[in-house]
N, C-alpha and C positions, 0 to 999 in steps of 0.2 A: 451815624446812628446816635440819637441822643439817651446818655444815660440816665434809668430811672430816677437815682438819687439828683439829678439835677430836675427832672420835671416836680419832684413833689418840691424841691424849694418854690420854683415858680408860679405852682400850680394855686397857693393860699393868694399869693397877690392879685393873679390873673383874676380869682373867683372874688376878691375884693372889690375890684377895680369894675365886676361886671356888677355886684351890686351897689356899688358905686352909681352905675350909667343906669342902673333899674328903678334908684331912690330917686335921683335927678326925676329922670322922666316920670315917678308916680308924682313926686312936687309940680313939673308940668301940667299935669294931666289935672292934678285936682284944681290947681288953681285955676284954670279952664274951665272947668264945671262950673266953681263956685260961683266966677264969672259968668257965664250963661245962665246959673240958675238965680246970680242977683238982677239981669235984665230982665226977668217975667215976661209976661203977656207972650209967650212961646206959641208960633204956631205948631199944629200936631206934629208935623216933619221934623222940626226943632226940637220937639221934646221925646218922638223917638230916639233921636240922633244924643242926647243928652242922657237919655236910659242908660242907650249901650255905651258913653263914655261913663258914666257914674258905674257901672257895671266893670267896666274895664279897667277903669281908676283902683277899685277895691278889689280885684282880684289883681293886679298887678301887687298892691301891697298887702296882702296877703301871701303874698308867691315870695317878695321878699323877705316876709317873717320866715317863714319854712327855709328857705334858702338861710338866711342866719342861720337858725338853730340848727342845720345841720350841719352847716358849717364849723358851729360852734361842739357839736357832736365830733365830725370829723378831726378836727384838735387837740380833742381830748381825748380820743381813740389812738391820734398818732404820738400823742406823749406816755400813753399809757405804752404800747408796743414799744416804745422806744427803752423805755425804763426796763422794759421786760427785756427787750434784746443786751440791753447792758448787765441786770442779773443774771441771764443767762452766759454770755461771754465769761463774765468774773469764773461762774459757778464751773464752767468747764476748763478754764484755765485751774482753777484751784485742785482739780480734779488730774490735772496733768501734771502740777505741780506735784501733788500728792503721789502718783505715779514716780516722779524723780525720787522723791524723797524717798519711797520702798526701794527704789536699785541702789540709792546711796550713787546717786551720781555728782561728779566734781561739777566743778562749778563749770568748767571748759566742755565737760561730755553734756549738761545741761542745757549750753548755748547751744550745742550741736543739734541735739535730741529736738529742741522748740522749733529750728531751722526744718529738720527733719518734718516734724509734726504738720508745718508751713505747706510742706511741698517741693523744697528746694533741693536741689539733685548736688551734688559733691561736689562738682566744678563752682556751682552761684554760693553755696556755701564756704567754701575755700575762697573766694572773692570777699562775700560779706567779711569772713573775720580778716581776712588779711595772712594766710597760711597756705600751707601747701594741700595740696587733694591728697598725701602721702598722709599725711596727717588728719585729716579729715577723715581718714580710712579707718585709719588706727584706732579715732573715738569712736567711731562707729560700731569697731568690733566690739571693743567695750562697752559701750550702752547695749551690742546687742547679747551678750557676754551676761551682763548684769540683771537686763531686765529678763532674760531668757527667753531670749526671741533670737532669731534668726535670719531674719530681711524689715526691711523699714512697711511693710504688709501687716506679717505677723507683728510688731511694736505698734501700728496703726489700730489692730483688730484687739490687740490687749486692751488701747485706752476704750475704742469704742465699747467695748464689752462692758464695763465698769460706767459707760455714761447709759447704756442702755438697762442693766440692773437696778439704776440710782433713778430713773425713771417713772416718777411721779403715777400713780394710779390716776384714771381717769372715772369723772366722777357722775 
């Protein structure tokens, strides 16, 4: 299964590369017209057949403009989201951090507490830092101790609570 974040890397090139093969071909296409239309004396069939490529010619680039500028929309749309996705990251880390800092947690209940927050279960957290699950235990009582909560749930539901409060009005 291929992951999203690798299709949209691809995806700007690929949509490049097609109007790439789209510019090519309306340079084709006009140059052939102009062609046919500098030989004159056209019989009627000839200058049907000339309509609908002069026709075709200018809606093919046409179709390329629109395809830029959305393109060019599209890039701008994904820098923008992206910026955003990074404000918001910081905004809700600041927000956890903030949370530490109300229980007055050590610096070692802190690395616990982030692991925690992560998803990591006692055993991958005792691996990350390099200590025993005996002792992973132990922080845990005290962050759970400090922040007065009682399972990694209730310490879960506390920060959400505080991201859903701080919750921006919609407008």
């Amino acid at each position: 299964m291929t992951h999203p974040a690798s299709l949209s890397n691809s995806t700007p090139l690929g949509l490049m590369a097609l109007i790439l093969i789209q510019v090519i071909c309306a340079i084709f296409f006009a140059t052939d017209v102009v062609a046919d239309f500098a030989e004159g004396g056209l019989a009627t069939s000839e200058q049907y057949h000339l309509i609908v490529e002069s026709v075709a010619t200018v809606s093919l680039c046409a179709a390329i403009l629109l395809e830029m500028r959305y393109f060019l929309y599209l890039l701008r749309r994904k820098a923008h989201l992206e910026k955003s996705a990074s404000v918001a990251t910081m905004a809700v880390f600041d927000i956890i951090e903030s949370h530490f800092d109300a229980w007055q947690l050590t610096p070692s209940e802190r690395d616990i507490a982030m692991f925690l927050v992560k998803g990591l279960g006692i055993a991958e957290i005792a691996t990350m830092r390099g200590s025993a699950e005996g002792t992973v235990k132990s922080h845990l009582n005290a962050i759970y101790r400090k922040s007065g909560t009682g399972s990694r749930g209730e310490l879960l539901s506390s920060i959400i609570d505080t991201l859903i409060e701080e919750r921006p009005a919609r407008s």
